[in-house]
ZADO-1210 file (C-alpha; in nm, 4 decimals, padded with zeros to 6 digits):
<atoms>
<atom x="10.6222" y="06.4872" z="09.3111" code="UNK" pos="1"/>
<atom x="10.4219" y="06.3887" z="08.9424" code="UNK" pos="2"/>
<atom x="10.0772" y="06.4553" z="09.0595" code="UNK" pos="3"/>
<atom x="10.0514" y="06.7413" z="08.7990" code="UNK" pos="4"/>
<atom x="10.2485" y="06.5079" z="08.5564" code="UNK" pos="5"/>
<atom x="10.0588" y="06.5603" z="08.1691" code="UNK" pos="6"/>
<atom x="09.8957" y="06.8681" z="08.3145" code="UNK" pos="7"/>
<atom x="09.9145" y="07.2033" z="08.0945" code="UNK" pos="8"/>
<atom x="09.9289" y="07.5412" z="08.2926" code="UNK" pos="9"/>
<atom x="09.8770" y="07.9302" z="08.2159" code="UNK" pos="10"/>
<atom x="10.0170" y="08.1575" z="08.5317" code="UNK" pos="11"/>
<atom x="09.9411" y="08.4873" z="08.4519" code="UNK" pos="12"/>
<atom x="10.1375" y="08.7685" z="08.5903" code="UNK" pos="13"/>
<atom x="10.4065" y="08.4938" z="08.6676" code="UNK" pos="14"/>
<atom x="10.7486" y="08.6579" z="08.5697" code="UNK" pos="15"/>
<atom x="10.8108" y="08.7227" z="08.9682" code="UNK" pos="16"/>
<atom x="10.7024" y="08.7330" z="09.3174" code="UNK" pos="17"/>
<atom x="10.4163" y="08.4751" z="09.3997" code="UNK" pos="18"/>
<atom x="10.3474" y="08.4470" z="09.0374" code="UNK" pos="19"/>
<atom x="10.6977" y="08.2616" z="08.9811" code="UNK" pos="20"/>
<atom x="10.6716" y="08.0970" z="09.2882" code="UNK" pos="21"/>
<atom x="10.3403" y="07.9596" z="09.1529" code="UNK" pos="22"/>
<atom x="10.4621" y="07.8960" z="08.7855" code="UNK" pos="23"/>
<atom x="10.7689" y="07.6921" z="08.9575" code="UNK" pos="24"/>
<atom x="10.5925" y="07.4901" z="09.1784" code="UNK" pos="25"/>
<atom x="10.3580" y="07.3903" z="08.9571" code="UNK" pos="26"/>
<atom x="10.6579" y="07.2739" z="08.7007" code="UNK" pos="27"/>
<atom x="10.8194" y="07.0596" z="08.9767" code="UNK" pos="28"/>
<atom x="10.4748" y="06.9096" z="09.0538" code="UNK" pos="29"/>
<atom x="10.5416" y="06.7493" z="08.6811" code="UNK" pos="30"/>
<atom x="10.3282" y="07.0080" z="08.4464" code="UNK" pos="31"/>
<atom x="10.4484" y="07.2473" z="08.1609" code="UNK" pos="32"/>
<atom x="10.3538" y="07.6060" z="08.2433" code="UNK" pos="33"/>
<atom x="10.3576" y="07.8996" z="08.0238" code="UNK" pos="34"/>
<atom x="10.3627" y="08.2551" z="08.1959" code="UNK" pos="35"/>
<atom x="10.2696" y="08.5907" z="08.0942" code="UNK" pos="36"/>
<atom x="10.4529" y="08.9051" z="08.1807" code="UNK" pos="37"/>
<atom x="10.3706" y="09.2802" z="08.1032" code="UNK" pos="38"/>
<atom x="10.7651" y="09.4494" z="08.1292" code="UNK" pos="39"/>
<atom x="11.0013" y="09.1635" z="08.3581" code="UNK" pos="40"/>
<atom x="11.0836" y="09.0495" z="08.0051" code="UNK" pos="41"/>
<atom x="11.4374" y="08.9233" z="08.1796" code="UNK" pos="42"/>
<atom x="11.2791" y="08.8006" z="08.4735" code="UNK" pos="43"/>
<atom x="11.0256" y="08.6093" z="08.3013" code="UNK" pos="44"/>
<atom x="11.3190" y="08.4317" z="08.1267" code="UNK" pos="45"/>
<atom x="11.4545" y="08.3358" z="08.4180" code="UNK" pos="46"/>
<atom x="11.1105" y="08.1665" z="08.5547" code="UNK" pos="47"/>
<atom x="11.1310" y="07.9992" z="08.1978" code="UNK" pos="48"/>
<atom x="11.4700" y="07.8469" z="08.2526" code="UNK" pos="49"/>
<atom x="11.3722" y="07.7208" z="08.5913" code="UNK" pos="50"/>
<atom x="11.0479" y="07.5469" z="08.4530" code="UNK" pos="51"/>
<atom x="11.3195" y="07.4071" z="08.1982" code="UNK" pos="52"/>
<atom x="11.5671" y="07.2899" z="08.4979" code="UNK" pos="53"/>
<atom x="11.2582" y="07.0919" z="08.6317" code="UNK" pos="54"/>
<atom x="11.2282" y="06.9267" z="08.2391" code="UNK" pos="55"/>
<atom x="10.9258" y="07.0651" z="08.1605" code="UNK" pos="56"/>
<atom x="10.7792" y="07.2844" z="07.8747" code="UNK" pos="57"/>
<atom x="10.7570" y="07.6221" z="07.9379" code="UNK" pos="58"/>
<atom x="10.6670" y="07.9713" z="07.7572" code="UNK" pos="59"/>
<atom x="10.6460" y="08.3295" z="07.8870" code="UNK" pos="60"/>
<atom x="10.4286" y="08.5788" z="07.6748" code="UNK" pos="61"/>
<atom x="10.4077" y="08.9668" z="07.6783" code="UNK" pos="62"/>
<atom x="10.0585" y="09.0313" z="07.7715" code="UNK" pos="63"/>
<atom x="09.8853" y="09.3563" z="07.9121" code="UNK" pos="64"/>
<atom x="09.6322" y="09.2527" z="08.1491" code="UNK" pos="65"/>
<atom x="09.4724" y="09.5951" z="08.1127" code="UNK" pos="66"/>
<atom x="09.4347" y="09.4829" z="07.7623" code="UNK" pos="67"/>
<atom x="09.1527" y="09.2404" z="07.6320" code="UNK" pos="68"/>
<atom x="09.2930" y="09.1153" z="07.2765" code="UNK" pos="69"/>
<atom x="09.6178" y="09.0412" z="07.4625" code="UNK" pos="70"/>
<atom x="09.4179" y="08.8539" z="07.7577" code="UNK" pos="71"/>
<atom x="09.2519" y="08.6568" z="07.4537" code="UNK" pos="72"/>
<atom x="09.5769" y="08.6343" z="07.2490" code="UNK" pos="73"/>
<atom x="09.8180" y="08.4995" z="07.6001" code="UNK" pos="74"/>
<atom x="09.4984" y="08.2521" z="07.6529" code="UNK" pos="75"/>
<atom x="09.5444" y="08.0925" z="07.2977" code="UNK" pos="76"/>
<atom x="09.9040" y="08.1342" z="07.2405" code="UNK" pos="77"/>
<atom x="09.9401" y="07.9194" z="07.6052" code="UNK" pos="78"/>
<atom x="09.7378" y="07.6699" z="07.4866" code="UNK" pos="79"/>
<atom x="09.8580" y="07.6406" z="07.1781" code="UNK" pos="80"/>
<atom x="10.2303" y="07.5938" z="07.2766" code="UNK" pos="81"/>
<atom x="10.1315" y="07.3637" z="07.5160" code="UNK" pos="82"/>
<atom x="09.9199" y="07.1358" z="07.3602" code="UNK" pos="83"/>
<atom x="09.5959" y="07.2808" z="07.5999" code="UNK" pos="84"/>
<atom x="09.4999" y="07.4035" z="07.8931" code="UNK" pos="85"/>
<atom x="09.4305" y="07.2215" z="08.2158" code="UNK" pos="86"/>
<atom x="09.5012" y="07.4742" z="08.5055" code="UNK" pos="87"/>
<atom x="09.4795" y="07.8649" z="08.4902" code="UNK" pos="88"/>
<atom x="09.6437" y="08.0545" z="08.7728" code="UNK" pos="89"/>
<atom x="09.4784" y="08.4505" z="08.7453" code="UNK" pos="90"/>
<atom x="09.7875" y="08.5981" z="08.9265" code="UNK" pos="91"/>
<atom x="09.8292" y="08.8985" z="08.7561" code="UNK" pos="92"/>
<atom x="09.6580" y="09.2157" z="08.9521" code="UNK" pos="93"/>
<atom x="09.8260" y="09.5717" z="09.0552" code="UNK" pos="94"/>
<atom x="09.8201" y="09.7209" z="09.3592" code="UNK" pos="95"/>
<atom x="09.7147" y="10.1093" z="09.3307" code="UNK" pos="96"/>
<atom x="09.6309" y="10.3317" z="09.7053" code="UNK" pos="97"/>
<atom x="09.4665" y="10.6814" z="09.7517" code="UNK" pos="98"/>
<atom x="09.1973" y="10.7473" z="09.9907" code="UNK" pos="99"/>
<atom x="08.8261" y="10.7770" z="09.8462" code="UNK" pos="100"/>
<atom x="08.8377" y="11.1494" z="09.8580" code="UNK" pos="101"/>
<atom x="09.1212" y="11.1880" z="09.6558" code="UNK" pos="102"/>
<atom x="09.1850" y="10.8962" z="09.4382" code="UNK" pos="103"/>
<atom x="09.1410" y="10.9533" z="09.0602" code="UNK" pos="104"/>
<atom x="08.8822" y="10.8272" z="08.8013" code="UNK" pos="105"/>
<atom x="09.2110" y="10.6976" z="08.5892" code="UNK" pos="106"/>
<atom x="09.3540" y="10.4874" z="08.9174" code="UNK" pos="107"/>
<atom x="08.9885" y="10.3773" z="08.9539" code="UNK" pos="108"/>
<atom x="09.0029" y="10.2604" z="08.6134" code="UNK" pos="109"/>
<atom x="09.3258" y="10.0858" z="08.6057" code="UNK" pos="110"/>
<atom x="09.2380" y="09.8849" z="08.9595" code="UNK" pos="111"/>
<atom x="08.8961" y="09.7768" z="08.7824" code="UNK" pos="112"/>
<atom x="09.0656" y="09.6730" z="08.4405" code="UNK" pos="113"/>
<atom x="09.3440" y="09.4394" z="08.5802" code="UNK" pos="114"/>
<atom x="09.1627" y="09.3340" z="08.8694" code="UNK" pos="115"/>
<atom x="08.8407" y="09.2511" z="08.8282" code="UNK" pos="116"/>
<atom x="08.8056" y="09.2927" z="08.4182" code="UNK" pos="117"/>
<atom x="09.1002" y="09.0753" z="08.3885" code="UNK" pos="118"/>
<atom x="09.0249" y="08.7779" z="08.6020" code="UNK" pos="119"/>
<atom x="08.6891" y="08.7733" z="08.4005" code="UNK" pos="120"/>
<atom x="08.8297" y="08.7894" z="08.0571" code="UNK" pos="121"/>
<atom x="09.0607" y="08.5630" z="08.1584" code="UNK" pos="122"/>
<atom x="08.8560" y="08.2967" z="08.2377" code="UNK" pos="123"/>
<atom x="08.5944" y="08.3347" z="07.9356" code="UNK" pos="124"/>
<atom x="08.9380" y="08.3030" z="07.7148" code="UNK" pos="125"/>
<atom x="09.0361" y="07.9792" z="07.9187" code="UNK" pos="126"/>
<atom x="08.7041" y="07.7841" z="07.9457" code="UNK" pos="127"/>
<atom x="08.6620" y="07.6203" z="07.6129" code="UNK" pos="128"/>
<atom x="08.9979" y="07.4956" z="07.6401" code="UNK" pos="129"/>
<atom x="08.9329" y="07.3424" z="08.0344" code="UNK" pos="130"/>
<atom x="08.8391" y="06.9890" z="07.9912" code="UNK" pos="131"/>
<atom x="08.6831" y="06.7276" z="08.2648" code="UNK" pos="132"/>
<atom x="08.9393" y="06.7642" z="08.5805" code="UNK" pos="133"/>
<atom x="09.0438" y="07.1343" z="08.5156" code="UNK" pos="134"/>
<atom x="09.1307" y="07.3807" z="08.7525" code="UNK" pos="135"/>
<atom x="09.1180" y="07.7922" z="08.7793" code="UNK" pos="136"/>
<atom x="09.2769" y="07.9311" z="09.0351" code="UNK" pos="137"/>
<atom x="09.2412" y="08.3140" z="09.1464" code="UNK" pos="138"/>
<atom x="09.5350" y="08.5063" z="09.3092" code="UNK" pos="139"/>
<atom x="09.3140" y="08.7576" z="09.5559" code="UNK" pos="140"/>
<atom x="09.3675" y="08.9190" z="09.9277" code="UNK" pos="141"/>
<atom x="09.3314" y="08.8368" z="10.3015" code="UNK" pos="142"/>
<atom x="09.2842" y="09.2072" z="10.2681" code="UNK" pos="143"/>
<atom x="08.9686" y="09.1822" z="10.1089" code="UNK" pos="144"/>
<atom x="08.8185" y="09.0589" z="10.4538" code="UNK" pos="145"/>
<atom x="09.0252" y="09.2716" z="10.7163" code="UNK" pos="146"/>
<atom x="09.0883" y="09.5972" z="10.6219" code="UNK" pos="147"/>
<atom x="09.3212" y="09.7444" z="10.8865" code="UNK" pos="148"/>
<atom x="09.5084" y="10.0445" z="10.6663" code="UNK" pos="149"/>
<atom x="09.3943" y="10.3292" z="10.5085" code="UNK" pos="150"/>
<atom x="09.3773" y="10.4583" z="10.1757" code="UNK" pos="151"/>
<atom x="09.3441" y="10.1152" z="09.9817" code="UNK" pos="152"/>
<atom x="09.0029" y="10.0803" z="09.9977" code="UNK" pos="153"/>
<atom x="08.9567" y="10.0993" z="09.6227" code="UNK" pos="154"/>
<atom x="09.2177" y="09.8072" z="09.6122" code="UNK" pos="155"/>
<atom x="09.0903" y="09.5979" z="09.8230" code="UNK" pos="156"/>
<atom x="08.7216" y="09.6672" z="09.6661" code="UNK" pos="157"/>
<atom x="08.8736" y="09.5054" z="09.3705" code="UNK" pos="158"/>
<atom x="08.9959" y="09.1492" z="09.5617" code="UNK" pos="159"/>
<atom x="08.6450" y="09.1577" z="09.7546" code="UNK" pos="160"/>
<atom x="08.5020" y="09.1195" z="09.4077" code="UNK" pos="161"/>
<atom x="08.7143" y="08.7999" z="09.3419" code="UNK" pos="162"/>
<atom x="08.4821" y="08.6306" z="09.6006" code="UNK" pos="163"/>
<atom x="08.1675" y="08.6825" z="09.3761" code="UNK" pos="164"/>
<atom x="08.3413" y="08.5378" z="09.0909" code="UNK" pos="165"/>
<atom x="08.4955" y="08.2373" z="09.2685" code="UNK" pos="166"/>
<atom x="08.1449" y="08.1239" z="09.4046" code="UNK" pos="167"/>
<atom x="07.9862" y="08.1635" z="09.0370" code="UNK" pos="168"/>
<atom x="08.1880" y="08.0700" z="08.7863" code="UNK" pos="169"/>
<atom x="08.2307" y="07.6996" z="09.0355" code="UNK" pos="170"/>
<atom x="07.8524" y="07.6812" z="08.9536" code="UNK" pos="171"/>
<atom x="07.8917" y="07.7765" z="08.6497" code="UNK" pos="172"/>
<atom x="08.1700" y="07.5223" z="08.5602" code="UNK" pos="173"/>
<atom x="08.0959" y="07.2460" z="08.8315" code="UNK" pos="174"/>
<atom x="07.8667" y="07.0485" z="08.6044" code="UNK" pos="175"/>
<atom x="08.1802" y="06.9955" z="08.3390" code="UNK" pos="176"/>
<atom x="08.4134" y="06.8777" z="08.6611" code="UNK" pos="177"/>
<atom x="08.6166" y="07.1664" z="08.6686" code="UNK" pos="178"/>
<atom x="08.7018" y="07.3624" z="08.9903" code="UNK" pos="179"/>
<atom x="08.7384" y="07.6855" z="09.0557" code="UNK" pos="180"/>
<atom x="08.8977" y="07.8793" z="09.3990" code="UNK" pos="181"/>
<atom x="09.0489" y="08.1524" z="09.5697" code="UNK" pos="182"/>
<atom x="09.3775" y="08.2149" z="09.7505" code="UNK" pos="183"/>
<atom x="09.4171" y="08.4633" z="09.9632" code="UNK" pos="184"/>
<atom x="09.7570" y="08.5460" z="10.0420" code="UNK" pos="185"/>
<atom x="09.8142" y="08.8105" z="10.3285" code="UNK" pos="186"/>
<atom x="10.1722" y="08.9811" z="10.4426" code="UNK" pos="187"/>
<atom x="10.4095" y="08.7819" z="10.1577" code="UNK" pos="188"/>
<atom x="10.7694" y="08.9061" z="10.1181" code="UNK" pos="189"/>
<atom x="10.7881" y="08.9963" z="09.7863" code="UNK" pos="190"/>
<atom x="10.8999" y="09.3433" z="09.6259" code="UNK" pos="191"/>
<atom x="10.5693" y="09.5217" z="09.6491" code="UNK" pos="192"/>
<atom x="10.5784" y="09.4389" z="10.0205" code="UNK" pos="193"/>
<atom x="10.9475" y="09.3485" z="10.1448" code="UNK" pos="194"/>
<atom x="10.9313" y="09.1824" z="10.5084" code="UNK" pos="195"/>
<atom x="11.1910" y="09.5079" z="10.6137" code="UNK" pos="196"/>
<atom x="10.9633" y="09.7161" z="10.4635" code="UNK" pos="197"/>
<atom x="10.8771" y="10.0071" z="10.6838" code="UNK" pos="198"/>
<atom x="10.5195" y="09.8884" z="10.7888" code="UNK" pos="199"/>
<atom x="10.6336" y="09.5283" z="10.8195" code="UNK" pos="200"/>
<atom x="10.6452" y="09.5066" z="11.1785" code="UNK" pos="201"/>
<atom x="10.2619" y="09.6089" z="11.2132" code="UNK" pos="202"/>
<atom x="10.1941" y="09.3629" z="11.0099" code="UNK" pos="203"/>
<atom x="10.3733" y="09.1128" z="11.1916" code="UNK" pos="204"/>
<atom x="10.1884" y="09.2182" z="11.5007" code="UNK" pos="205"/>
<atom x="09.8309" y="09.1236" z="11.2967" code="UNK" pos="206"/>
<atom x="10.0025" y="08.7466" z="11.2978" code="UNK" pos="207"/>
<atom x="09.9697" y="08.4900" z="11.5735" code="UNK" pos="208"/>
<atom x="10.2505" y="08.3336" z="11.3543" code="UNK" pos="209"/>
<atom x="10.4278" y="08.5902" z="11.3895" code="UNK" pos="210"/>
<atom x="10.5867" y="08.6184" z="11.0664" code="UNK" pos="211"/>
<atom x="10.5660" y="08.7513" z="10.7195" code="UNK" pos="212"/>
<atom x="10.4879" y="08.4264" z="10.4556" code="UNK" pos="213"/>
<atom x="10.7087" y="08.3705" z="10.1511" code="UNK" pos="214"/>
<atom x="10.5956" y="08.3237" z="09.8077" code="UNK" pos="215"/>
<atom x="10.6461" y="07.9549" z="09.8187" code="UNK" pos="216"/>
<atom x="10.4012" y="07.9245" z="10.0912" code="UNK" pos="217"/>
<atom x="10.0932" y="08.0963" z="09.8303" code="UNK" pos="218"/>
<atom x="10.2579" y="07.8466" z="09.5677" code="UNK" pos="219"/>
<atom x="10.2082" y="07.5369" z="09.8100" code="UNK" pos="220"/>
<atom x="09.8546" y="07.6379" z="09.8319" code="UNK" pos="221"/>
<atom x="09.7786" y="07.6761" z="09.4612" code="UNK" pos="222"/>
<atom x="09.9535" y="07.3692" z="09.3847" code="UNK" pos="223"/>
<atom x="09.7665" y="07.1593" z="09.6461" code="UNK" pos="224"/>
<atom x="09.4221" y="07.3246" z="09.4590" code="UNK" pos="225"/>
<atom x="09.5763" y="07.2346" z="09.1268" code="UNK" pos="226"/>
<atom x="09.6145" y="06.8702" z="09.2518" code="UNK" pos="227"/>
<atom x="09.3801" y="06.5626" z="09.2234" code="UNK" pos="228"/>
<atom x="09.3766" y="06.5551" z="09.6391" code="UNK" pos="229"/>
<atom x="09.1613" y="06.8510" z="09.5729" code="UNK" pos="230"/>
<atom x="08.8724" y="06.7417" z="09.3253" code="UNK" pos="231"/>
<atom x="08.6131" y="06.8127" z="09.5701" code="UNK" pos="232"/>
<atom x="08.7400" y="07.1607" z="09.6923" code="UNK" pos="233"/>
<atom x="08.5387" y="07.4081" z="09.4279" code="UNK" pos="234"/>
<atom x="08.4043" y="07.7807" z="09.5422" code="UNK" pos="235"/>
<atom x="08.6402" y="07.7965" z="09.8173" code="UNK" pos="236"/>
<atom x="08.8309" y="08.0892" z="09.9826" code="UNK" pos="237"/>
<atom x="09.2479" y="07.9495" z="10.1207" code="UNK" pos="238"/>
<atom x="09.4123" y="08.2235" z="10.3007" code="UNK" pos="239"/>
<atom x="09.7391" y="08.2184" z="10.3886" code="UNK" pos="240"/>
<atom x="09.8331" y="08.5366" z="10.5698" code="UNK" pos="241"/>
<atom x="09.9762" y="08.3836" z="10.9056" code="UNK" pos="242"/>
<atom x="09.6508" y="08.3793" z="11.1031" code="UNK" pos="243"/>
<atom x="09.6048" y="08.7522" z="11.0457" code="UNK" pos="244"/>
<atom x="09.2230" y="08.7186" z="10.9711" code="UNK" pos="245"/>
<atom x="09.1774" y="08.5189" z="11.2990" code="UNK" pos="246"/>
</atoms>
């Protein structure tokens, strides 16, 4: 369990849910990870502690993903603390629904800003610190391909874009040995969408599995991406949702 032993990692959005799966998994895998957070300040402390309990170096920093100069400023406070950077994790992202007709230009705006901006501004921070071997990692949506609700069209819009991104910034970074790929997660029991939540059981139904995943299961994913089995897997899509996109 020390195939990430050495490595440095920045999980953004990572003070719960999938993001502190990710940030822990990675930690027990052998690397130090610093997280940011925009409000869990006590929840991020808790993903700190747990890095801790694995013996490895960890951080959280306050960080609006909305915000460029605190993208930038997470980015180099990360790898400064940590000595560099060697994986980024672009977890952070908010989930925002109104039908076309009605949603607002300001909803619009903050979808756009965290989720696509971010992931962008994220990575342009990162890159001079990725060396030979480096990974980036982008949290997006088996949504993105199967839409099967309404009124989060806007949402999803945003995660669709992650697919763009994924395929050009691996040729854009390829040539320096660094990888870049998407995970998709679908139905994950987390707060924003509890598996007794009151639209689980359609969701279940979408599943030849049958069942919602857990935040560990995204976290098994990235780590296997973050891993040196993986050096050959660059501008690729991993869904986990259960089958749902079959």
């Amino acid at each position: 369990m020390s195939e990430l032993h050495g490595k440095r990692a920045l999980v953004t959005g990572g003070s719960r849910g999938i993001g502190a799966a990710i940030a822990l998994a990675l930690a027990a895998k052998g690397a130090d990870v610093a997280i940011t957070y925009e409000r869990s300040a006590e929840r991020a402390a808790e993903v700190v502690r747990g890095i801790e309990g694995e013996g490895r170096k960890a951080l959280a920093i306050q960080a609006d993903s909305a915000d460029p100069a605190a993208i930038r400023r997470s980015v180099d406070a990360a790898a400064e603390a940590l000595g560099g950077l060697d994986i980024l994790v672009i977890n952070a992202g908010i989930a925002l629904y109104a039908p076309i007709a009605e949603i607002g230009v300001d909803t619009i705006d903050a979808l756009l800003d965290v989720n696509v901006r971010g992931p962008i501004l994220t990575a342009q921070a990162a890159i001079p610190y990725l060396k030979a071997g480096g990974r980036v990692i982008t949290i997006g949506s088996a949504g993105a391909e199967r839409i099967v609700g309404e009124g989060a069209t806007v949402y999803f819009m945003t995660k669709s874009a992650l697919h763009s991104f994924t395929r050009g910034l691996a040729r854009e970074l390829g040539a320096r040995d660094i990888t870049v790929n998407l995970v998709q997660p679908g139905s994950t029991n987390t707060d924003m969408n509890p598996a007794d939540g009151d639209f689980a059981a359609y969701q279940r139904s979408l599943m030849p599995l049958g069942r919602y995943g857990e935040p560990e299961d995204v976290a098994a994913a990235v780590a296997f991406l973050a891993s040196p089995a993986a050096k050959q897997i660059t501008g690729t899509f991993l869904t986990v949702d259960g089958g749902a996109l079959t």
